[in-house]
MIMAR-144480 format. One record per residue (C-alpha): residue number from 1; x, y, z. Coordinates in steps of 0.5 Angstrom, whole numbers. Last residue first. Example, Ala and Ser with C-alpha at 12.3 -4.5 7.8 and 13.67 -1.06 7.14 Angstrom:
atom pos:2; c1:27; c2:-2; c3:14 $
atom pos:1; c1:25; c2:-9; c3:16 $
end
This chain:
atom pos:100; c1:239; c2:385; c3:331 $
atom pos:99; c1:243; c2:385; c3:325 $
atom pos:98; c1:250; c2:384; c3:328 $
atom pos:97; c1:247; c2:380; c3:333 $
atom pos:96; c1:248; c2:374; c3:328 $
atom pos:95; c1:256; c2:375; c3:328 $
atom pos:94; c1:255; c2:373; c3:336 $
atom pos:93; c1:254; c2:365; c3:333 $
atom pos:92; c1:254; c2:361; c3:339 $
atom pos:91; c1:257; c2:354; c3:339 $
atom pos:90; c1:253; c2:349; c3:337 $
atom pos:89; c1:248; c2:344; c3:340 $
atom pos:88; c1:242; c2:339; c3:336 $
atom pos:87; c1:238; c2:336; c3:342 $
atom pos:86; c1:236; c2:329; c3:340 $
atom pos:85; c1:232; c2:327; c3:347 $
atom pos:84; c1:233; c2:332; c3:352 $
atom pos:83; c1:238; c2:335; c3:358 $
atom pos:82; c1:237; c2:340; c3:363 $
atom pos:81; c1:239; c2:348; c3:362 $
atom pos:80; c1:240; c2:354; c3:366 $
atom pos:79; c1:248; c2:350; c3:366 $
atom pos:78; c1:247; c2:350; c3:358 $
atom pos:77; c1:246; c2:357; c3:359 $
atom pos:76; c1:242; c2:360; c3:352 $
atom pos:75; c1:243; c2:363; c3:345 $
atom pos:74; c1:238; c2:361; c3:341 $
atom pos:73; c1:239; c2:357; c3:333 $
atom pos:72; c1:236; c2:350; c3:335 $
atom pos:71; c1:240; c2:350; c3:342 $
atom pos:70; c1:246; c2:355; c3:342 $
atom pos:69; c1:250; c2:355; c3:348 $
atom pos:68; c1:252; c2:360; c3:353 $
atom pos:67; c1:257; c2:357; c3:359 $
atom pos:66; c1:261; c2:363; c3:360 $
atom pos:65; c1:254; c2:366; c3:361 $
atom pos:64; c1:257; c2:369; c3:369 $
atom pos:63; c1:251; c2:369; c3:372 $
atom pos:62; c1:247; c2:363; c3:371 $
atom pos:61; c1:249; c2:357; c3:377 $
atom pos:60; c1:255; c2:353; c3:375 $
atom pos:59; c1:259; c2:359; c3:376 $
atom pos:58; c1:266; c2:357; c3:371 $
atom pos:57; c1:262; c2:353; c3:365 $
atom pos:56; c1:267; c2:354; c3:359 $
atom pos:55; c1:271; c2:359; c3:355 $
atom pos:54; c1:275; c2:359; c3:349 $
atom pos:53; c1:279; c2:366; c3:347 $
atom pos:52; c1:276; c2:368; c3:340 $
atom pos:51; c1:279; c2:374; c3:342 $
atom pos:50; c1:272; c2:379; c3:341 $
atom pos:49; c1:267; c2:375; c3:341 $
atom pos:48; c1:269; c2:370; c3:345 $
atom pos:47; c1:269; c2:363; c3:344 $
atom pos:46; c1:264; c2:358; c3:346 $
atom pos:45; c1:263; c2:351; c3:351 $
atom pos:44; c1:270; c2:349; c3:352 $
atom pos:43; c1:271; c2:344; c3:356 $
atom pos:42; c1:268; c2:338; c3:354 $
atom pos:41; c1:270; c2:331; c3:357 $
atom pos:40; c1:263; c2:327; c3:357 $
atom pos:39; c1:262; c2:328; c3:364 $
atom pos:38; c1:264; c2:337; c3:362 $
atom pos:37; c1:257; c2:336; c3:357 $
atom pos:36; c1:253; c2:333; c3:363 $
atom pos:35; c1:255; c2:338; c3:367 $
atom pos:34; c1:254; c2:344; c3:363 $
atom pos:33; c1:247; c2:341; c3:361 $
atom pos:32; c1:244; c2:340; c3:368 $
atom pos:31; c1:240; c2:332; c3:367 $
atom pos:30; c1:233; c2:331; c3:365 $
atom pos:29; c1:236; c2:325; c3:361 $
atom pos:28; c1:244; c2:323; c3:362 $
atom pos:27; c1:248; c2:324; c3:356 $
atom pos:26; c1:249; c2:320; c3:350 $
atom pos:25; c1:255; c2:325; c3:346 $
atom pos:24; c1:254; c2:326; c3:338 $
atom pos:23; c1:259; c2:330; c3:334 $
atom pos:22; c1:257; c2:335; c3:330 $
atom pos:21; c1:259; c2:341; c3:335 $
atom pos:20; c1:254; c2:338; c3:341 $
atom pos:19; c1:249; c2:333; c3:339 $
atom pos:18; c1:245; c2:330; c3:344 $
atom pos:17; c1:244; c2:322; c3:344 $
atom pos:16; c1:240; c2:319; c3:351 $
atom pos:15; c1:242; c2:317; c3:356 $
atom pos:14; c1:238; c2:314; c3:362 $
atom pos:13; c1:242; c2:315; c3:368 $
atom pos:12; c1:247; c2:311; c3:372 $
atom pos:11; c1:249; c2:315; c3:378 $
atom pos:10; c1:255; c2:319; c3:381 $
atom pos:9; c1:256; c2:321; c3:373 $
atom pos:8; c1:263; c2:324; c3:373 $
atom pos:7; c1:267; c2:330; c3:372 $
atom pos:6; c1:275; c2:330; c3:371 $
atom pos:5; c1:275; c2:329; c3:364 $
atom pos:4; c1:281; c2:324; c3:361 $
atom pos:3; c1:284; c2:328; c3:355 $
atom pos:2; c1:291; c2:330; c3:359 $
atom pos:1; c1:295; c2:333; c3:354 $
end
């Protein structure tokens, strides 16, 4: 299975450390987040809630929320969002609406 991304950075950037799933990724400040995380070669982003099926960004421009994400505990659009220092990112926890 090919491992490689097929995404990459057109320009050298100022990196700094994001962690996505317990792994730490030196991404580029300031850039778009889906993007970012695609260069350093991660596809799926979340899974369903009801399959469990892996998704990652598919738009690119906030309307199909395949790319949602948890940053410090809320659910957001990684392709909405750019790159900041020390971000902490996981996959979203949709058992948590269960008590909204």
């Amino acid at each position: 299975m090919k491992t490689d991304s097929t995404f990459r950075n057109l320009a050298p950037r100022d990196c700094v450390p994001v962690q996505f799933d317990g792994v730490t990724y030196d991404l580029p400040l300031g850039e778009n987040l889906a993007a970012a995380l695609l260069a350093a070669g991660v596809t799926s982003f979340r899974d369903t809630p009801v399959s469990n099926s892996p998704r990652g960004p598919f738009c690119m421009m906030g309307a199909c929320f395949d790319c949602q994400v948890s940053i410090d505990g809320v659910i957001t659009q990684a392709c909405m969002t750019q790159v900041g220092e020390n971000m902490v990112i996981g996959r979203p926890n949709y058992e948590a609406w269960d008590d909204l």
